[in-house]
Backbone as CSV, one residue per row, in Angstrom:
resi,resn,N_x,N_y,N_z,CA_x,CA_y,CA_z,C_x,C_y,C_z
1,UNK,3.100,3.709,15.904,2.948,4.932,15.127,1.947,5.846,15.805
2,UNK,2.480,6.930,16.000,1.162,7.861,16.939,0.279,8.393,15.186
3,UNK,-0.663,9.164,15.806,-1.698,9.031,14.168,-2.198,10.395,13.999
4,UNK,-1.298,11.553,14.818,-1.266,12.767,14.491,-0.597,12.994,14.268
5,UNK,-0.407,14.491,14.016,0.848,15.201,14.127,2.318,15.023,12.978
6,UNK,2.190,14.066,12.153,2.705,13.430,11.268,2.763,14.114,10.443
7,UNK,3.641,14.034,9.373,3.951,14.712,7.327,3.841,13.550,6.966
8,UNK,3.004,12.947,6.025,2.796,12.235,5.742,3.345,11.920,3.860
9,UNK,3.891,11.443,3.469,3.898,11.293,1.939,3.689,10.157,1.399
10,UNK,2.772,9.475,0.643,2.083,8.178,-0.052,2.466,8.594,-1.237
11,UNK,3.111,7.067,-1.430,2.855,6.757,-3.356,1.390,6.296,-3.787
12,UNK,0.874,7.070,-4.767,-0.163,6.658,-4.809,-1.539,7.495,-4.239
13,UNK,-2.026,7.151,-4.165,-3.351,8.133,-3.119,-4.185,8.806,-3.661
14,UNK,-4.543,8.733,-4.781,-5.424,9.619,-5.800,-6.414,8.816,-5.868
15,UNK,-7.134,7.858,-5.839,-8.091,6.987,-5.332,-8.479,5.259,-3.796
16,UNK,-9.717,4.992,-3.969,-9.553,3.749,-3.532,-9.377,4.546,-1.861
17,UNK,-8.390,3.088,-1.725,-7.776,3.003,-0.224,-6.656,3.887,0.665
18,UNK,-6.202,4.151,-0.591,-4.774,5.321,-0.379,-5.859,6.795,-0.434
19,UNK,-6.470,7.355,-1.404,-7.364,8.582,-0.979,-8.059,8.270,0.079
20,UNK,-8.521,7.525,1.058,-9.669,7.407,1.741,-8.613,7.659,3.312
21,UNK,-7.362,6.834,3.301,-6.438,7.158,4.368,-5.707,8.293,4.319
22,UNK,-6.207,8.848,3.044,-5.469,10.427,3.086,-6.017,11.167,3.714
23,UNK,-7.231,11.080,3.631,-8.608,11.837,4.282,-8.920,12.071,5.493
24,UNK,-8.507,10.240,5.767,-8.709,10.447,7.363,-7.297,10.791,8.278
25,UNK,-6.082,10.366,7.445,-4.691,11.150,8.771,-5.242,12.656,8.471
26,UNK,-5.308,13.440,7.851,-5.667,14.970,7.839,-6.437,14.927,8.681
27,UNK,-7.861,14.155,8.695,-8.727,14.935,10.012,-8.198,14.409,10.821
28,UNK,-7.045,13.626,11.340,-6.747,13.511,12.800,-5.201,14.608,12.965
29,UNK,-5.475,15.293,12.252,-4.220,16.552,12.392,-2.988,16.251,11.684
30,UNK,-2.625,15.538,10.826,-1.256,14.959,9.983,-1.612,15.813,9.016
31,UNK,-0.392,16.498,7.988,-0.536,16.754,6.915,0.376,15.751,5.676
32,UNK,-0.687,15.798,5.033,-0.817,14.476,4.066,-0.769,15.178,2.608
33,UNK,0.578,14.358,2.347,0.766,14.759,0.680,0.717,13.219,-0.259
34,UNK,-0.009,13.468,-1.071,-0.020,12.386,-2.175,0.157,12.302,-3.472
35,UNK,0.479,11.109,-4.188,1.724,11.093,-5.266,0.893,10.720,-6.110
36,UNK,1.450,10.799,-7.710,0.182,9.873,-8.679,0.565,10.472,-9.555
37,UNK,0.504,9.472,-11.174,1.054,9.828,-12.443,0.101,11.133,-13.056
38,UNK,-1.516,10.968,-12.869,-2.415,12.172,-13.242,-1.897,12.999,-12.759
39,UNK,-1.670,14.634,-13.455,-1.454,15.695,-12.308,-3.340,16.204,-12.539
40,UNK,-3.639,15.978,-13.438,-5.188,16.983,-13.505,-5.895,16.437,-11.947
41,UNK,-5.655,15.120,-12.348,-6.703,14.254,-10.645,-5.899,14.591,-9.624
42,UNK,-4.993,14.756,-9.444,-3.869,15.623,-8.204,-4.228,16.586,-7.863
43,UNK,-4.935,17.834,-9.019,-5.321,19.256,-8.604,-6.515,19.007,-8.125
44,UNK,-7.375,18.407,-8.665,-8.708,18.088,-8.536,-9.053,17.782,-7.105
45,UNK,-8.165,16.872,-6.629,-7.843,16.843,-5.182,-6.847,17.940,-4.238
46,UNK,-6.786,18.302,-4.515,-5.937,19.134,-4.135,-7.232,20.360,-3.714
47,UNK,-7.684,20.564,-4.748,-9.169,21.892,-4.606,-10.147,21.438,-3.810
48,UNK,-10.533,20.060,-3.480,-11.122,19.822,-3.307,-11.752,18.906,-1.804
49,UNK,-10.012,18.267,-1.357,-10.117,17.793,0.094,-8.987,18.840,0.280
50,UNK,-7.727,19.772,-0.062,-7.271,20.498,0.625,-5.874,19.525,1.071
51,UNK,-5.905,18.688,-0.063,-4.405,17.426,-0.011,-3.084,17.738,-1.235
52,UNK,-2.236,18.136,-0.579,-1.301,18.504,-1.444,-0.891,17.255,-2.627
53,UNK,-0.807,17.279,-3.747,-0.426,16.229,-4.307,0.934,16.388,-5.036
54,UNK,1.762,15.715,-5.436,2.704,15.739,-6.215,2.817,14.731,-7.409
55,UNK,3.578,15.283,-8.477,3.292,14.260,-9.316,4.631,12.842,-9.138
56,UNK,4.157,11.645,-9.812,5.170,10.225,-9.222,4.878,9.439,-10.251
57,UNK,6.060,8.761,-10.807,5.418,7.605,-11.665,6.549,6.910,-10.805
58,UNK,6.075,5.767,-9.957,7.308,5.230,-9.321,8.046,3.623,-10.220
59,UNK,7.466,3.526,-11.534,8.291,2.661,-12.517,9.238,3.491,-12.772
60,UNK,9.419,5.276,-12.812,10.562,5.548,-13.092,11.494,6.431,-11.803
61,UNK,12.956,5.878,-11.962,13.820,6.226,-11.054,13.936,7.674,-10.759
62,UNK,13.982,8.246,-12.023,14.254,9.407,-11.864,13.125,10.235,-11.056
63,UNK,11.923,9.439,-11.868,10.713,10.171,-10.997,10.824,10.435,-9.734
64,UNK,11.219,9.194,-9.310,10.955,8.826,-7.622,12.064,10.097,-6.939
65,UNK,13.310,9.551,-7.144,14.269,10.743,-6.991,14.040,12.424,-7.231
66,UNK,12.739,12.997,-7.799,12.663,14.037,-8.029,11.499,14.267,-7.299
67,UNK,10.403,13.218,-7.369,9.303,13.782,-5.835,9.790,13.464,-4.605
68,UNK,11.113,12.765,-4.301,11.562,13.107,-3.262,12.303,14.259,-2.812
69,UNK,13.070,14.971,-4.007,13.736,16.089,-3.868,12.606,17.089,-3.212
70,UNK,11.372,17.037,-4.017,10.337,17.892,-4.174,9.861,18.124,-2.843
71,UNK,9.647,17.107,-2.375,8.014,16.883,-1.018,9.470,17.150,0.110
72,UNK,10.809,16.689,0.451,11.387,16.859,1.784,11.886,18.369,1.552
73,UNK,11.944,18.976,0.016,12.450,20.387,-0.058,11.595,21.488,0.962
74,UNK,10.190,20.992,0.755,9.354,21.607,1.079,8.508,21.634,3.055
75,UNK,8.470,20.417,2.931,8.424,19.205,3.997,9.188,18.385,4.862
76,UNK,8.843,18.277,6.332,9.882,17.517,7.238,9.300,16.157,6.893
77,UNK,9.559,15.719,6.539,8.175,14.080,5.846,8.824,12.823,7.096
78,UNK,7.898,12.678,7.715,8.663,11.481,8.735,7.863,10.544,8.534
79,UNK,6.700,9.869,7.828,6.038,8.638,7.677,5.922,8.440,5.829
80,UNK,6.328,7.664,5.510,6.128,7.298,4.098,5.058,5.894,3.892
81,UNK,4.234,6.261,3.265,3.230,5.095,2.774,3.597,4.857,1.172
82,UNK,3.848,3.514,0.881,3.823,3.017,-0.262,2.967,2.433,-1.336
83,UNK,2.000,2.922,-1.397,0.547,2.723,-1.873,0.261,2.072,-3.198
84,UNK,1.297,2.930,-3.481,1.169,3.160,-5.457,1.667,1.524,-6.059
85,UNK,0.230,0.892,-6.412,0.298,-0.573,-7.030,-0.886,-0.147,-8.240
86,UNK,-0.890,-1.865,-9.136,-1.556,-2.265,-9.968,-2.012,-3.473,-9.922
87,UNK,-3.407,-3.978,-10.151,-3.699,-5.125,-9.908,-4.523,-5.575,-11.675
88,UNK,-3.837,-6.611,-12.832,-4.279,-7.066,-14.142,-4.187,-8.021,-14.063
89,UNK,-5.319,-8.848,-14.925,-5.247,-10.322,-14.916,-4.751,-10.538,-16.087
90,UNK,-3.644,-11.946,-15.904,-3.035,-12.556,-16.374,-3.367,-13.767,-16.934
91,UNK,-3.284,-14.277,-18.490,-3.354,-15.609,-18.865,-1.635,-16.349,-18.785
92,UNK,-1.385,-17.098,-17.737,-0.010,-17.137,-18.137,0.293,-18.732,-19.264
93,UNK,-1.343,-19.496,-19.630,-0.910,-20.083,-20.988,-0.171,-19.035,-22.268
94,UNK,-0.329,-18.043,-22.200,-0.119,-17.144,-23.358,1.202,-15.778,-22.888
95,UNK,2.026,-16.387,-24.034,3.190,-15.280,-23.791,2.662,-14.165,-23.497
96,UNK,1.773,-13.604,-24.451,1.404,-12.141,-24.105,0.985,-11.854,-23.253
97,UNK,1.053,-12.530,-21.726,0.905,-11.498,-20.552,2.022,-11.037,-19.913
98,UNK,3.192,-11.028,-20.938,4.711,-11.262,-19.925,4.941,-9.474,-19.966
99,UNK,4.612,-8.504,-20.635,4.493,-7.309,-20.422,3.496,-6.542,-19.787
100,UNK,2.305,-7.178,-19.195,1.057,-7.027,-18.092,2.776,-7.395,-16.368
101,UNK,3.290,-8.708,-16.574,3.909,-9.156,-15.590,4.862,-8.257,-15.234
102,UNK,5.406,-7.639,-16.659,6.921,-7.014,-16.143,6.887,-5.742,-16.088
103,UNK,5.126,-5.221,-16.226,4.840,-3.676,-15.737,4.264,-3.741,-14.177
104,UNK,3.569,-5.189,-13.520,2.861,-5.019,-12.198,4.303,-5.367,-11.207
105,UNK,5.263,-6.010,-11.789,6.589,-6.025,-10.933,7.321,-5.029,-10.474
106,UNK,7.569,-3.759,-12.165,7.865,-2.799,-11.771,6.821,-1.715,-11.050
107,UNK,5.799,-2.064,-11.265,4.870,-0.613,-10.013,5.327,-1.323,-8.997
108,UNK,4.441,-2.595,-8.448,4.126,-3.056,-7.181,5.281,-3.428,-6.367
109,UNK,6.362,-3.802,-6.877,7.910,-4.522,-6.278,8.924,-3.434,-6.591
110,UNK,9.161,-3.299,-7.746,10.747,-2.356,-7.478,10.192,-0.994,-7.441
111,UNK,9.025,-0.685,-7.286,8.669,0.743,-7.268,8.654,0.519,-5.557
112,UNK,8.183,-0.132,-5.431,8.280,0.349,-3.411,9.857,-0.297,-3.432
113,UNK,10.301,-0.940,-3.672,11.803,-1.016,-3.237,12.529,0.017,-3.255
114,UNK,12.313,0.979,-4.733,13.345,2.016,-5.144,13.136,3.324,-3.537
115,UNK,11.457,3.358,-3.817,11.053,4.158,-3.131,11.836,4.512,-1.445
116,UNK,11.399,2.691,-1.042,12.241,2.916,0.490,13.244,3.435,0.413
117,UNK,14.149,2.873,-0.737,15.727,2.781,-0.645,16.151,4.381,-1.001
118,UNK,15.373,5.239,-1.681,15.608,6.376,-1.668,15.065,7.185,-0.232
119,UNK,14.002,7.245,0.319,13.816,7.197,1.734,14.437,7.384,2.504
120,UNK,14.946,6.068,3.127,15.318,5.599,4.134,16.515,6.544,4.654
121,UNK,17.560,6.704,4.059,18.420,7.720,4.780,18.315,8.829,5.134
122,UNK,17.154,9.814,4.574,16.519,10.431,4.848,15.754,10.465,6.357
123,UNK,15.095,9.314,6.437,13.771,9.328,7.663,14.853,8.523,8.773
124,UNK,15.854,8.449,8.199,16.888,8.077,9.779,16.818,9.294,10.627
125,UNK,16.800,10.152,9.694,17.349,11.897,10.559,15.804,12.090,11.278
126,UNK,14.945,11.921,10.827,13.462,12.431,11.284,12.817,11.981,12.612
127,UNK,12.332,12.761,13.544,11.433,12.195,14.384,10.068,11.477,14.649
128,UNK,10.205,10.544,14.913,8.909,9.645,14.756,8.615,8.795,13.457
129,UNK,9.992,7.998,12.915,9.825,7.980,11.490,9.190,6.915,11.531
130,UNK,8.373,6.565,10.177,7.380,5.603,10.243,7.604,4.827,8.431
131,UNK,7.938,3.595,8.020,7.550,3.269,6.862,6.208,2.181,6.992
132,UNK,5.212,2.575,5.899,3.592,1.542,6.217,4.146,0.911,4.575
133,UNK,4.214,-0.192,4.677,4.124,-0.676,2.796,2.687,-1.060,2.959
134,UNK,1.893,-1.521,1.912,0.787,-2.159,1.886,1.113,-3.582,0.557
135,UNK,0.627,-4.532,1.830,0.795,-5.900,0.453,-0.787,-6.517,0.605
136,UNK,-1.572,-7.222,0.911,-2.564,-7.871,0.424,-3.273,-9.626,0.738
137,UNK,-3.838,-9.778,1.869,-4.222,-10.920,1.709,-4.155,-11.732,0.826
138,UNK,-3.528,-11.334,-0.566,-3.240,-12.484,-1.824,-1.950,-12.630,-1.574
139,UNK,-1.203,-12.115,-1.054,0.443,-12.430,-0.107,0.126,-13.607,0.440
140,UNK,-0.803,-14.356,1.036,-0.839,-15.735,1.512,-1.016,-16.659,0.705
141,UNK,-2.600,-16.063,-0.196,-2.804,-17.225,-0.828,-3.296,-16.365,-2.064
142,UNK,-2.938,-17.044,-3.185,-3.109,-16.249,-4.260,-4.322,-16.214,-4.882
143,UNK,-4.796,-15.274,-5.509,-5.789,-15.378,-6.897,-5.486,-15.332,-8.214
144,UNK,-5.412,-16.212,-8.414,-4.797,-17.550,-9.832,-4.772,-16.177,-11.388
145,UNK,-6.319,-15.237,-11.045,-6.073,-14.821,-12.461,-5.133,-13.777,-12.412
146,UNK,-4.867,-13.384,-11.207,-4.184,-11.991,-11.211,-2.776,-12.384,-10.622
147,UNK,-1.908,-13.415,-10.903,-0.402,-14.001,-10.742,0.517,-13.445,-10.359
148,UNK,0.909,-12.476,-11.156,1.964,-11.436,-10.604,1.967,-10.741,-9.812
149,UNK,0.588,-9.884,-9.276,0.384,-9.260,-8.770,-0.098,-9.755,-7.265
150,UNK,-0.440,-10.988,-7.273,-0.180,-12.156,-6.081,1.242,-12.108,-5.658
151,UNK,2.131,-12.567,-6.677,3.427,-12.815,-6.247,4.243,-11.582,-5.853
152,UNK,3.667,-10.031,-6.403,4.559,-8.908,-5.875,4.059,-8.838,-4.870
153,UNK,3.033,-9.148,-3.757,2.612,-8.492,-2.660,3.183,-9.581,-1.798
154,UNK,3.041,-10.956,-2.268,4.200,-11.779,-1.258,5.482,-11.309,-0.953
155,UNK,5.900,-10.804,-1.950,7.521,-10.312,-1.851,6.921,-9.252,-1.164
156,UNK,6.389,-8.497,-1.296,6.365,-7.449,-0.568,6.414,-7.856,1.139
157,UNK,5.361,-8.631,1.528,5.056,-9.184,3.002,6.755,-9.529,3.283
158,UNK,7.225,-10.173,2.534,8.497,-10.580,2.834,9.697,-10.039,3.253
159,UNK,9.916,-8.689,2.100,10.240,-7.384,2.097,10.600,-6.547,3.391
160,UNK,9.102,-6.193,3.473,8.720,-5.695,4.780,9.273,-6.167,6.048
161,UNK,9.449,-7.702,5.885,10.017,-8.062,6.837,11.452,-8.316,7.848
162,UNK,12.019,-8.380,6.258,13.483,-7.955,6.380,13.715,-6.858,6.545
163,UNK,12.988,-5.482,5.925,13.141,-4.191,6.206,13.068,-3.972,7.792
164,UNK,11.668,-3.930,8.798,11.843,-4.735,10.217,12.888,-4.949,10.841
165,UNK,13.589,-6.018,10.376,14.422,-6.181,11.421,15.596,-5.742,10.845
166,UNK,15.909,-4.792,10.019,17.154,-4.440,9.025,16.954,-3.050,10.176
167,UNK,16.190,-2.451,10.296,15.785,-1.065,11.090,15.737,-0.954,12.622
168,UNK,15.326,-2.000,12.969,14.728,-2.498,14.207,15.493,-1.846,15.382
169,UNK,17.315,-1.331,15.197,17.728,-0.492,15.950,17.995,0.940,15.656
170,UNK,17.509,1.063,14.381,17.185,2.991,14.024,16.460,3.593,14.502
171,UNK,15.326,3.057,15.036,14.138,3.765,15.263,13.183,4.121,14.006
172,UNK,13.410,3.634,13.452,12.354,3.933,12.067,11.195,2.483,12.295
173,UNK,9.970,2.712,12.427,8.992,1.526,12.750,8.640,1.392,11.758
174,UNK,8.373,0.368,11.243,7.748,-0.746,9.860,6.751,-1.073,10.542
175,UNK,5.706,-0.648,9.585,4.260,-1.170,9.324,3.757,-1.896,8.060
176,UNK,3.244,-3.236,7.949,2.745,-3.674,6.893,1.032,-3.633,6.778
177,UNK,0.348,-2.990,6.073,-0.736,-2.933,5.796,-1.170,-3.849,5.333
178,UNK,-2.020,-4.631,5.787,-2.838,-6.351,4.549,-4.134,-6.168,4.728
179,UNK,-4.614,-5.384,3.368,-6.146,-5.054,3.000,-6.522,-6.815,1.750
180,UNK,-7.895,-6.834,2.638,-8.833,-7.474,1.595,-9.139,-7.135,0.409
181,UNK,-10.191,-7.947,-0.109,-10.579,-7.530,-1.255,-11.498,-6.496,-1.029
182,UNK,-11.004,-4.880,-0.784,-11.904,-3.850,-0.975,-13.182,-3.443,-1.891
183,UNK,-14.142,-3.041,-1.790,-15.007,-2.094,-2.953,-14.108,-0.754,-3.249
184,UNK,-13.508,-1.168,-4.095,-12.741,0.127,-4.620,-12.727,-0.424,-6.421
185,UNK,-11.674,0.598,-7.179,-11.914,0.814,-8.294,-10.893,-0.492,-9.366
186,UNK,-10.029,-0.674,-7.774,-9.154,-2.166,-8.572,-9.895,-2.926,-8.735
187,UNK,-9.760,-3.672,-9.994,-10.472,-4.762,-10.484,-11.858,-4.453,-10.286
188,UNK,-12.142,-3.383,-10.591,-13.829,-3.198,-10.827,-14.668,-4.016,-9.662
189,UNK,-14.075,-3.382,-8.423,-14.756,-4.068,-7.345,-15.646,-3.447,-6.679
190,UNK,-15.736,-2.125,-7.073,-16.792,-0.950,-6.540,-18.147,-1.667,-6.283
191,UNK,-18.341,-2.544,-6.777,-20.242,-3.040,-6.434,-19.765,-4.804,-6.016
192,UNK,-18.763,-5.252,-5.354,-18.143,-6.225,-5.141,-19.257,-6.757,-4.559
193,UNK,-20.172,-7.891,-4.269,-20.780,-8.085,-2.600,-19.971,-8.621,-1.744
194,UNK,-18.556,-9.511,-2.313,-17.679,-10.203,-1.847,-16.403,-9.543,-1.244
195,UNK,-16.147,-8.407,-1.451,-15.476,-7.471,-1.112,-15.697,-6.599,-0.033
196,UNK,-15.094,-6.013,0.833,-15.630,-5.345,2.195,-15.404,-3.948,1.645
197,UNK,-16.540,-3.230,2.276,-17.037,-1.955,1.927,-15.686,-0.903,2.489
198,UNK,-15.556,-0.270,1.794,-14.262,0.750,1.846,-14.580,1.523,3.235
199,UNK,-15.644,2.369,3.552,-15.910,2.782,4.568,-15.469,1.657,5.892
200,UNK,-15.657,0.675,5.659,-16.218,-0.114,6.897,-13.982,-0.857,6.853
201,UNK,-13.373,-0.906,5.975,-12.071,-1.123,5.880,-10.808,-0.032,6.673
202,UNK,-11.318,0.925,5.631,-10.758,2.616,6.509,-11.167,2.584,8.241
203,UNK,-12.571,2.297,8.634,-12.835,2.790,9.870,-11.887,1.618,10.503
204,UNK,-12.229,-0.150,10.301,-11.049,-0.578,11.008,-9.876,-0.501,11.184
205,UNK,-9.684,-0.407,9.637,-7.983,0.273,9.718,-7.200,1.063,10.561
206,UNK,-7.702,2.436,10.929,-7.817,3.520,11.352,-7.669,3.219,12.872
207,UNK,-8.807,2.229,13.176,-8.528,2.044,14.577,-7.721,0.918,15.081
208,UNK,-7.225,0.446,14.645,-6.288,-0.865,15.112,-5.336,0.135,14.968
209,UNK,-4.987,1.143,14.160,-3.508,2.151,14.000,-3.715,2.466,15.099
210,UNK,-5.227,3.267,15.610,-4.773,3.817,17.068,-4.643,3.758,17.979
211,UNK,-5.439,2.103,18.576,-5.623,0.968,19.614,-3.826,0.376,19.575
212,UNK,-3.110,0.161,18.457,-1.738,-0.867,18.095,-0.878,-0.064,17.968
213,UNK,-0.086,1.184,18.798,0.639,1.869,17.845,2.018,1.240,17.710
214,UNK,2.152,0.044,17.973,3.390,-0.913,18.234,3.307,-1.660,16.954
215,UNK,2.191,-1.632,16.498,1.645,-2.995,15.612,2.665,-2.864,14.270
216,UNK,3.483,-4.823,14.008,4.352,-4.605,12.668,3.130,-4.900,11.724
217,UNK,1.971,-5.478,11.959,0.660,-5.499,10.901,-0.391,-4.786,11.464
218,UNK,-1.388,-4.088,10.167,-2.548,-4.055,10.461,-3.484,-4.941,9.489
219,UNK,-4.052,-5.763,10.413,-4.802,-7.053,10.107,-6.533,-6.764,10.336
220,UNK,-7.060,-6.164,9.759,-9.082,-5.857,9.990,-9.055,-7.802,9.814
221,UNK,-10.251,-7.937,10.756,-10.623,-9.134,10.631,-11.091,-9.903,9.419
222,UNK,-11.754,-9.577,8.599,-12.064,-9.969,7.098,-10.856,-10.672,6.672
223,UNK,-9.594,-9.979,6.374,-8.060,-10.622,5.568,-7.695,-11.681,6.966
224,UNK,-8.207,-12.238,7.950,-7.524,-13.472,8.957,-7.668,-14.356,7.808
225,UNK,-8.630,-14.614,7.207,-9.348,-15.965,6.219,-8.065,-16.522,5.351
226,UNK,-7.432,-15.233,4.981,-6.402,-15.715,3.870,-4.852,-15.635,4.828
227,UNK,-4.857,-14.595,5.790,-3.506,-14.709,6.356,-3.167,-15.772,6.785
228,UNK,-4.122,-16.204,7.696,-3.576,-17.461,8.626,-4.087,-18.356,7.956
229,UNK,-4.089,-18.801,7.015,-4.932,-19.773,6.193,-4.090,-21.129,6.172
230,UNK,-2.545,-20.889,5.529,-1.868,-22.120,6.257,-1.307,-22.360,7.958
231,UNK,-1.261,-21.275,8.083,-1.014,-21.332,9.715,-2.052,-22.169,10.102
232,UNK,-3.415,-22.509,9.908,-4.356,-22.816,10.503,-4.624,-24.328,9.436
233,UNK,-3.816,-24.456,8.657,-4.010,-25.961,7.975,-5.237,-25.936,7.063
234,UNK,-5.290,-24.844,6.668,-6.481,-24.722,5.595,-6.009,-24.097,4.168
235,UNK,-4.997,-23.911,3.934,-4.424,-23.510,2.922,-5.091,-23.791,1.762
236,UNK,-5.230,-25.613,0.996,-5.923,-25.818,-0.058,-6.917,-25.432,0.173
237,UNK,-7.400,-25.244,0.986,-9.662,-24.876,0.991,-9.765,-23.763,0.968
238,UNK,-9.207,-22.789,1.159,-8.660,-21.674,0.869,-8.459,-21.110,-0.572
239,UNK,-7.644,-21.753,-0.659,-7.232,-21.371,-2.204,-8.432,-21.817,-3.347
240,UNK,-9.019,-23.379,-3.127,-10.136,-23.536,-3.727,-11.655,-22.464,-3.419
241,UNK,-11.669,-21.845,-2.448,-12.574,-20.940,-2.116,-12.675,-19.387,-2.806
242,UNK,-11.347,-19.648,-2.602,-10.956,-17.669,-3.452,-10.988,-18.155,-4.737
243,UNK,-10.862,-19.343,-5.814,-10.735,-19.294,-6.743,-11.163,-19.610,-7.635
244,UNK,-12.629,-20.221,-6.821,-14.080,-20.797,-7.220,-14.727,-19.636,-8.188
245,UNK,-15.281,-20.104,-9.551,-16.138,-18.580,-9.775,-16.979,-18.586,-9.183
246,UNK,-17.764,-17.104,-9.335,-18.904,-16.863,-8.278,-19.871,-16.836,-8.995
């Protein structure tokens, strides 16, 4: 993926990790539009870093289908980021988390599914087309309270992967993003100590995009612990480590 020059459109991006990579493709010359159910926090940004936003609820179809009408009406859009997730903890002794489950399936899983699949025929025609999903070091190994949202980012890693080699002679490049546990606003991690500082996530991020532009992952060193965790025969110690309280 070259890391200028790009139209950029993200689901999602109104805070966290998705605003912070909005921030930085703009200062490297991309123009960057971002999606999100708030429209007030859309304008707000919008006045304020100079980021076009549109509005998206990507649980609904129609939505998705209408900020796509919207952003390519306007826009040659050749890189799509899939941003727009939810991360709730789950008791799964108790029925009542089965509507927490069957709202983080539809953001995190069929909302980036719908998304590509509306996409994709689109960014066949485009130059330099680029899809980034983002799934999550809990794609390897999970964190027990937050279940579903473990299990949509596996599918997602998975996803991604079949997407890969489903593309692999279009020219459209697949990128999978696998962020740690950030200081951001999911799960009230902003004062995390266990969590890697958003600044210090973005800056690696950023540069493995521009050191890798081949790369099907971007991997910051922090998320190796959980990626390769069974690759490396540590899987249970692993899982007992992330799931230890602190």
């Amino acid at each position: 993926m070259k890391t200028t020059g790009n139209t950029i459109f993200m689901t999602g991006g109104t805070s966290g990790i998705g605003l912070e990579l909005a921030r930085r493709f703009r200062d490297l010359g991309n123009t960057v539009i971002i999606s999100g159910r708030r429209q007030e926090l859309l304008d707000t940004i919008a006045a304020e870093d100079g980021i076009e936003g549109i509005y998206l609820d990507v649980a609904d179809p129609a939505s998705i289908t209408a900020a796509f009408e919207k952003v390519t009406g306007s826009h040659d859009v050749n890189v799509l980021v899939t941003m727009a997730g939810i991360m709730q903890i789950e008791d799964l002794r108790d029925p009542g988390h089965l509507p927490t489950a069957e709202q983080t399936i539809e953001i995190n899983l069929l909302g980036t599914i719908r998304t590509i699949a509306t996409f994709t025929p689109y960014l066949l025609q485009q130059t330099d087309p680029v899809i980034l999903t983002v799934s999550s070091g809990l794609a390897s190994v999970p964190l027990t309270v937050t279940p579903t949202y473990s299990a949509t980012k596996a599918a997602i890693h998975s996803y991604t992967q079949s997407l890969r080699i489903q593309l692999a002679d279009t020219g459209i490049q697949v990128i999978e993003i696998v962020p740690p546990a950030v200081q951001t606003t999911l799960m009230n991690q902003e004062n995390d100590d266990h969590a890697m500082p958003l600044d210090d996530y973005i800056n690696e991020t950023m540069t493995l995009l521009q050191q890798h532009p081949d790369a099907d992952e971007i991997l910051v060193n922090r998320v190796h612990f959980l990626r390769h965790a069974e690759r490396e025969n540590r899987y249970a110690s692993v899982v007992a480590a992330l799931n230890r309280p602190h």
